[in-house]
C-alpha positions as CSV (number, residue, x, y, z in Angstrom):
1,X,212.6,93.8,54.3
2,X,214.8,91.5,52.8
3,X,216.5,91.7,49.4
4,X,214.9,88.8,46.8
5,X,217.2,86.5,44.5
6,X,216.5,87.3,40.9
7,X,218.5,83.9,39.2
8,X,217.5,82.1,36.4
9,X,219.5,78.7,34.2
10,X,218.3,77.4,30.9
11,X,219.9,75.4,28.6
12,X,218.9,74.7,24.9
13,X,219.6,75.9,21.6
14,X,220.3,79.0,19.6
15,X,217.2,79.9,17.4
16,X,219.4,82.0,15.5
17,X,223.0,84.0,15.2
18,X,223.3,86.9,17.7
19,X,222.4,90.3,16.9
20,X,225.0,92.9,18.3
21,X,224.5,96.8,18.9
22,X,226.7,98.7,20.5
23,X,225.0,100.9,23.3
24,X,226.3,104.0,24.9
25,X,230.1,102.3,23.9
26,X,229.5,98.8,25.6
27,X,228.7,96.1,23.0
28,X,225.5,93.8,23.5
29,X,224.7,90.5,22.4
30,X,220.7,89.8,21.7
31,X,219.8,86.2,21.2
32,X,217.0,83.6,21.9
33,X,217.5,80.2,23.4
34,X,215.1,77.7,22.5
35,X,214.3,75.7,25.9
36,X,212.3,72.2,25.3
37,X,210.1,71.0,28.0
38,X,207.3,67.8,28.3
39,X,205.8,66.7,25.8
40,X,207.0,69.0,22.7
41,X,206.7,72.4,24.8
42,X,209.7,74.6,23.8
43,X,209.8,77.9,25.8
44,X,212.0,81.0,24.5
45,X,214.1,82.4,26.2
46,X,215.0,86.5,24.9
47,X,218.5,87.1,25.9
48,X,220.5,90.2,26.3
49,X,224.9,89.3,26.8
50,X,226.9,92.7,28.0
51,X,230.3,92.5,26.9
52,X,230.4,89.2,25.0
53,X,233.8,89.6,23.9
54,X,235.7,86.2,23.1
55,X,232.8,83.7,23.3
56,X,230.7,86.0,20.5
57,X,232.2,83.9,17.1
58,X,231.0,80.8,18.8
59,X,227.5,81.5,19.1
60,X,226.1,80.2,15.9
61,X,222.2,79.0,15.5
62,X,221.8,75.4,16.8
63,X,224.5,76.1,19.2
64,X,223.7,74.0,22.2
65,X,224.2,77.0,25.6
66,X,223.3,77.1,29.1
67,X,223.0,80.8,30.1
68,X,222.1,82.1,33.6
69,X,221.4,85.8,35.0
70,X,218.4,88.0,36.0
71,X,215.5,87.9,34.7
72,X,213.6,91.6,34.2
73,X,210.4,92.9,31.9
74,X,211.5,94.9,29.3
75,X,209.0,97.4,28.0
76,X,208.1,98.8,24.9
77,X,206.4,101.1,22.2
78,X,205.0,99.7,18.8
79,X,202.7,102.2,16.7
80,X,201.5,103.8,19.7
81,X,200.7,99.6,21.5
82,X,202.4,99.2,24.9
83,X,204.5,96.0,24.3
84,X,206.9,93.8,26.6
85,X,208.5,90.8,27.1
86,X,210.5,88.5,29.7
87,X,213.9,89.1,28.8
88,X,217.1,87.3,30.5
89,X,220.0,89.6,31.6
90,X,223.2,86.9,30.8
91,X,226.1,86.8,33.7
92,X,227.3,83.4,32.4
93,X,227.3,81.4,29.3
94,X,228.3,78.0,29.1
95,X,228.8,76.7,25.3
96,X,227.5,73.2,25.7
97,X,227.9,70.0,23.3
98,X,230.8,68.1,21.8
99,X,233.4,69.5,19.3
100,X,231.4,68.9,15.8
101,X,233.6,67.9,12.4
102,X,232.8,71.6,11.3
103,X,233.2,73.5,14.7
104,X,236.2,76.0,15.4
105,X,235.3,75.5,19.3
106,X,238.7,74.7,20.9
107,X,237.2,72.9,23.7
């Protein structure tokens, strides 16, 4: 049986500054991307970004991305309720938009 393709692009805006942990010594960056579709439907997008490194003091909330990577179901406890979610695995990032009066950005 053939292997499947597991690769997913969206593009849209930070809902918020990343969240970093450090797990088992490899920092990760957690984030959502808002993604809007027809007619005022906005989709969110959870995102998990291994190894960040340089690109990490860019992401601010509003920040217009377009991230692309695997797509898995992340599973969960809460007081004793199975819980899970979609959650995108981030290979590439891609900070999108034009250099604003107040953005560092050097691109």
């Amino acid at each position: 049986m053939a292997e499947g393709v597991n690769v997913c692009v969206f593009s849209g805006n930070l809902t918020s500054d990343p969240r970093t942990k450090d797990v088992n010594g490899v920092e990760v960056a957690r984030y959502t991307v808002a993604v809007n579709g027809r007619k005022d439907e906005v989709t969110f997008v959870q995102c998990s970004h291994w190894k960040p490194g340089g690109v990490l003091p860019f992401l601010k909330k509003g920040k217009p991305v377009c991230v692309s990577g695997s797509i898995r179901l992340a599973q969960w406890e809460t007081e004793g309720k199975p819980r899970s979610a979609v959650e995108l695995n981030v290979r590439s990032l891609t900070l999108m938009g034009g250099k604003s009066q107040e953005d560092d950005t050097p691109f």
